[in-house]
C-alpha positions as CSV (number, residue, x, y, z in Angstrom):
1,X,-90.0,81.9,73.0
2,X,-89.9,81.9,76.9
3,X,-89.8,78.3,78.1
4,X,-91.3,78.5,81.6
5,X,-90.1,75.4,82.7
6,X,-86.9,77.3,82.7
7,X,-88.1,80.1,83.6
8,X,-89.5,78.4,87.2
9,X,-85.9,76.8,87.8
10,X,-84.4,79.7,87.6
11,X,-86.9,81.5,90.2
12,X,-86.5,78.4,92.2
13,X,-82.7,78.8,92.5
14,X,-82.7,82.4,92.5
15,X,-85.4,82.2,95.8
16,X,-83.8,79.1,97.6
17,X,-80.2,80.8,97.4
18,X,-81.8,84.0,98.8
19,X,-83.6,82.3,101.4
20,X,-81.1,80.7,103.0
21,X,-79.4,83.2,103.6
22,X,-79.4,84.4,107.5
23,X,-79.6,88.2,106.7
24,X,-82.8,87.1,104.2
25,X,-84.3,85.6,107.6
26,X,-83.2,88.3,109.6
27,X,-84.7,90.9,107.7
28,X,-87.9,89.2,107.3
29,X,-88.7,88.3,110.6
30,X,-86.6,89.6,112.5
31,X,-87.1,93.4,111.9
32,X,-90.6,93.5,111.8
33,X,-90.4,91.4,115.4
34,X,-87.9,94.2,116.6
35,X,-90.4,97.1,115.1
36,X,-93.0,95.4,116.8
37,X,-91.2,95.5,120.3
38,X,-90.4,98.7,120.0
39,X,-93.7,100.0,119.4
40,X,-95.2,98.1,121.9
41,X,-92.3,99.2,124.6
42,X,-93.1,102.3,123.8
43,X,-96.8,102.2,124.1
44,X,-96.2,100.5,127.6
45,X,-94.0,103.4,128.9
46,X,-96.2,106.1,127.7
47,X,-99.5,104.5,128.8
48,X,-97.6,104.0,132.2
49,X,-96.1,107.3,132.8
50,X,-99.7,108.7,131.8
51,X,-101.2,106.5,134.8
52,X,-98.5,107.8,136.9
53,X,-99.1,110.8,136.2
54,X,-102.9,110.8,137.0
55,X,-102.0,109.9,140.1
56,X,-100.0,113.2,141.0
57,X,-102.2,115.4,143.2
58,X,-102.4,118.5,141.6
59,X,-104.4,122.1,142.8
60,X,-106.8,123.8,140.7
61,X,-107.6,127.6,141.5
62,X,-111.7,128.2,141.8
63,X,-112.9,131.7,141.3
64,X,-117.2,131.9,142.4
65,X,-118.7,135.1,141.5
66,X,-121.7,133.1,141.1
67,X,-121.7,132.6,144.8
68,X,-122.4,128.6,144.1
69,X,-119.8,127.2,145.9
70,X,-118.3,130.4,147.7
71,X,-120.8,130.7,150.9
72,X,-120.8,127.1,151.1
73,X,-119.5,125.4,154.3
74,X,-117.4,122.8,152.0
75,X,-114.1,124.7,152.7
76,X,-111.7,124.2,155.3
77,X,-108.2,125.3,156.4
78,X,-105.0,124.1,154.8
79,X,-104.3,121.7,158.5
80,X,-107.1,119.9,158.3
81,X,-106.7,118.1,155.0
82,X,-105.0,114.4,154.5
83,X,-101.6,114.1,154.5
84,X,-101.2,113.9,151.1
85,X,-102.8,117.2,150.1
86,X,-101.9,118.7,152.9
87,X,-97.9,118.2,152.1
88,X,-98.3,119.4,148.4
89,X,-100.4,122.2,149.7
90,X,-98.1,123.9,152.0
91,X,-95.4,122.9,149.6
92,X,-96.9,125.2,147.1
93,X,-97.9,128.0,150.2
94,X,-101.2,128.1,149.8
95,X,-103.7,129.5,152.1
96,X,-106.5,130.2,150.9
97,X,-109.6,127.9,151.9
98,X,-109.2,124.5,150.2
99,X,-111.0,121.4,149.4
100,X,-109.6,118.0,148.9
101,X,-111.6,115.3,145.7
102,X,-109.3,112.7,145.3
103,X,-106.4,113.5,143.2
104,X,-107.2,117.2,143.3
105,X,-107.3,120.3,146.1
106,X,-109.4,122.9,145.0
107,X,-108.2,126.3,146.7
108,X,-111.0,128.9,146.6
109,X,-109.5,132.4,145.0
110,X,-111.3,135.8,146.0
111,X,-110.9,137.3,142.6
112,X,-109.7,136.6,139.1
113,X,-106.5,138.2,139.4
114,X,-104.9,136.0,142.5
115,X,-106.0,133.4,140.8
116,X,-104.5,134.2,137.4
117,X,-101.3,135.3,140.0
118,X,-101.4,131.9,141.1
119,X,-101.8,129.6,137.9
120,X,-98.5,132.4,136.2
121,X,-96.0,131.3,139.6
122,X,-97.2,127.8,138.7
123,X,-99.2,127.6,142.1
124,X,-101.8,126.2,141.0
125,X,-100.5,123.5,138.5
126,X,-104.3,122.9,137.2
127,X,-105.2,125.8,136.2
128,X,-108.1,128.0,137.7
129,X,-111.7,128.1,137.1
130,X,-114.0,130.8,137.1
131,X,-117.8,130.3,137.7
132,X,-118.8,133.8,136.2
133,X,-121.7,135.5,138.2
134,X,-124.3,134.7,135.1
135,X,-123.5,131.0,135.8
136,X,-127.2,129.8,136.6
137,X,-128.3,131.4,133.3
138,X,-125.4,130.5,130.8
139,X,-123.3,127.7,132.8
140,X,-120.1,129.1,131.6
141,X,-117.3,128.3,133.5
142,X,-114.1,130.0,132.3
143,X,-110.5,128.3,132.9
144,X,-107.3,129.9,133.0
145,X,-104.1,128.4,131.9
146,X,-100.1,129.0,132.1
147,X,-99.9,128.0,128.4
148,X,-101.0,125.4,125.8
149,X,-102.3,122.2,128.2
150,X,-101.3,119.4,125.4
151,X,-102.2,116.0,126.0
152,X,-101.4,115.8,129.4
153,X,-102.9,118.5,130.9
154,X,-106.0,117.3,128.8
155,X,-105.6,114.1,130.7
156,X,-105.6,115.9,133.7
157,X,-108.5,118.1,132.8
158,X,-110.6,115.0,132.2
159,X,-110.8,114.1,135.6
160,X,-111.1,117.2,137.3
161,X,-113.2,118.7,134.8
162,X,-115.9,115.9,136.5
163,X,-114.9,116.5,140.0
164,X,-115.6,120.2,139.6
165,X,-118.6,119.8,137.8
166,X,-120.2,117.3,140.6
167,X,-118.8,119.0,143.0
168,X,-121.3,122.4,141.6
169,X,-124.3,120.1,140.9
170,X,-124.3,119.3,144.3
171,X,-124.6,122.1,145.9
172,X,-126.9,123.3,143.5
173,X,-129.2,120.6,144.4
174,X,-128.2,121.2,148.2
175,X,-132.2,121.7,149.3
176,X,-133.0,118.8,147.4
177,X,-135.0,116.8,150.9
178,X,-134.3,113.7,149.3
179,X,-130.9,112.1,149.4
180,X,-131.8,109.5,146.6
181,X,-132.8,111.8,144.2
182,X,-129.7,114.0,144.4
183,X,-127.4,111.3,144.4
184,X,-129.8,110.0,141.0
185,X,-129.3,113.4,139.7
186,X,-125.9,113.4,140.1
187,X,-125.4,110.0,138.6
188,X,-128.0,109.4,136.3
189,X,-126.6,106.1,134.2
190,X,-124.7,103.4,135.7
191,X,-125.0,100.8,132.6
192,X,-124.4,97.5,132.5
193,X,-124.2,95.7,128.9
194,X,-126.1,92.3,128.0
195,X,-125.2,90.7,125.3
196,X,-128.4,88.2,124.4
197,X,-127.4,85.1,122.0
198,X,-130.2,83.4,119.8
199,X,-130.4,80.7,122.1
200,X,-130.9,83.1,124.6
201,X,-128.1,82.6,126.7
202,X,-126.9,86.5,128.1
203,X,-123.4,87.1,129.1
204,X,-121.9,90.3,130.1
205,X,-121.3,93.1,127.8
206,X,-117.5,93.4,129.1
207,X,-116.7,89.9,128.0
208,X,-118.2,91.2,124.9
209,X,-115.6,93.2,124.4
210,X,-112.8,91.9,125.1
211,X,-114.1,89.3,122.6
212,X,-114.5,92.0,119.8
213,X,-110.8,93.7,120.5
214,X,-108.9,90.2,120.1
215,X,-111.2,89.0,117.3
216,X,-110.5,92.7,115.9
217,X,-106.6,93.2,117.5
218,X,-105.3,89.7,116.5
219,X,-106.0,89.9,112.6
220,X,-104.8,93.4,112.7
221,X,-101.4,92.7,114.2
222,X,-101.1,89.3,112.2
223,X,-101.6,91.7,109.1
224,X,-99.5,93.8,110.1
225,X,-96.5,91.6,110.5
226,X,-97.2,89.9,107.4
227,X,-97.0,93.2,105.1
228,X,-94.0,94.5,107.1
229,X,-92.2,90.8,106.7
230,X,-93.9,91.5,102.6
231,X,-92.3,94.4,102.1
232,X,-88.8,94.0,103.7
233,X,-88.3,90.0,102.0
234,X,-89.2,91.6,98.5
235,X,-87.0,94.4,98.5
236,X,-84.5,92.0,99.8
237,X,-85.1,89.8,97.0
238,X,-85.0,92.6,94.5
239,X,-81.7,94.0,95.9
240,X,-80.0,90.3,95.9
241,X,-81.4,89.2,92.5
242,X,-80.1,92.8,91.0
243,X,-76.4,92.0,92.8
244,X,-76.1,89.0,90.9
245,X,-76.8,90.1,87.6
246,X,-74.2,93.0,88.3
247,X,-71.8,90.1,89.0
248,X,-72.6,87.8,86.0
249,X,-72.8,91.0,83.6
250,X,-69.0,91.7,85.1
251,X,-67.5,88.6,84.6
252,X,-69.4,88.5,81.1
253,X,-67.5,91.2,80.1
254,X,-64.2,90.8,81.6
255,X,-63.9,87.1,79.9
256,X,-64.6,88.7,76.5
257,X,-62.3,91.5,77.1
């Protein structure tokens, strides 16, 4: 018959001898805190080097057969961009016509083939985009690439994927009379959240947010720690309890030998 008073002083010993030992506390806490800084060290570096290199000016090869943006008086010699783009673009010898949005110089290609020239000798490190001559009826846009972009040429895309497209959407609106209703067009949505409480107090949607992520994050990461500490204490446990049973079984044995 198991007597669990027994039973409970012997878990009682077994645990307090475990836990005070250093590598018990180590491993518990300590690993899941070094896991932890790692992760987030790691995050910090990627996200950074991601924001750095968003910032890199970059050229992007455009191709109109459309004739949307060709005959338009938007382009303009290599010298007469900032300094910025202008260094990186006679860096890379370009001289075609070119056009400078933000992080990004657009050099206007006459055909496919220069373009597709130009993105193979890594010229144009963005790529080049077509505007094919159907563009008004299907608004394809085609875009030529040295290889597989991954995730950072997707992160690049992303913002001049935008650019591009205002950049078309403007001068298709070009005879537009009013200035209002093209910028309007072109920016339809600038939204700005309300959050209403039932005693009708409103605050802003952002704080709102940040609200939601830490009520959201801080649980998460609290869980986290706990099933990592969970998981490396018990098998801790399990390997210390099983080394002393070895040791009593041995020393069983060798007194009765």
């Amino acid at each position: 018959m198991i007597r669990f008073p027994k039973v409970r002083a012997v878990a009682r010993f077994e645990f307090g001898t475990a836990v005070r030992k250093k590598a018990f506390i180590l491993v518990t806490f300590g690993l899941p805190i070094f896991f932890a800084s790692v992760g987030g060290g790691l995050g910090v570096v990627q996200t950074q080097f991601l924001v750095d290199q968003m910032n890199v000016v970059g050229i992007a090869g455009v191709v109109d057969e459309s004739g949307v943006l060709a005959n338009e008086p938007i382009w303009e010699d290599v010298s007469e961009l900032d300094d910025e783009h202008r260094t990186l673009a006679e860096a890379r010898g370009v001289s075609t016509p070119v056009l400078g949005v933000e992080k990004t110089i657009f050099a206007l290609h006459p055909d496919r083939e220069a373009a597709i020239a130009s993105v193979l000798d890594e010229t144009l490190d963005q790529g080049a985009y077509v505007i094919p001559e159907d563009y008004i009826a299907t608004g394809t846009v085609l875009f030529y690439a040295r290889d597989a972009t991954g995730a950072m040429g997707a992160a690049r895309r992303a913002t001049v994927d935008p650019a591009l497209a205002r950049l078309i959407r403007d001068r298709i609106l070009r005879n537009v009379a009013s200035d209002e209703i093209r910028e309007r067009i072109l920016s339809p949505l600038d939204i700005e959240g309300v959050v209403v409480s039932p005693d009708g107090a409103e605050r802003s949607d952002s704080k709102r947010s940040l609200e939601t992520l830490f009520r959201v994050g801080v649980p998460f990461f609290l869980g986290m720690f706990l099933l990592t500490a969970l998981l490396f204490s018990s098998g801790y446990l399990v390997q210390t309890v099983a080394l002393d049973k070895e040791s009593k079984i041995i020393e069983v044995l060798l007194s009765s030998a």
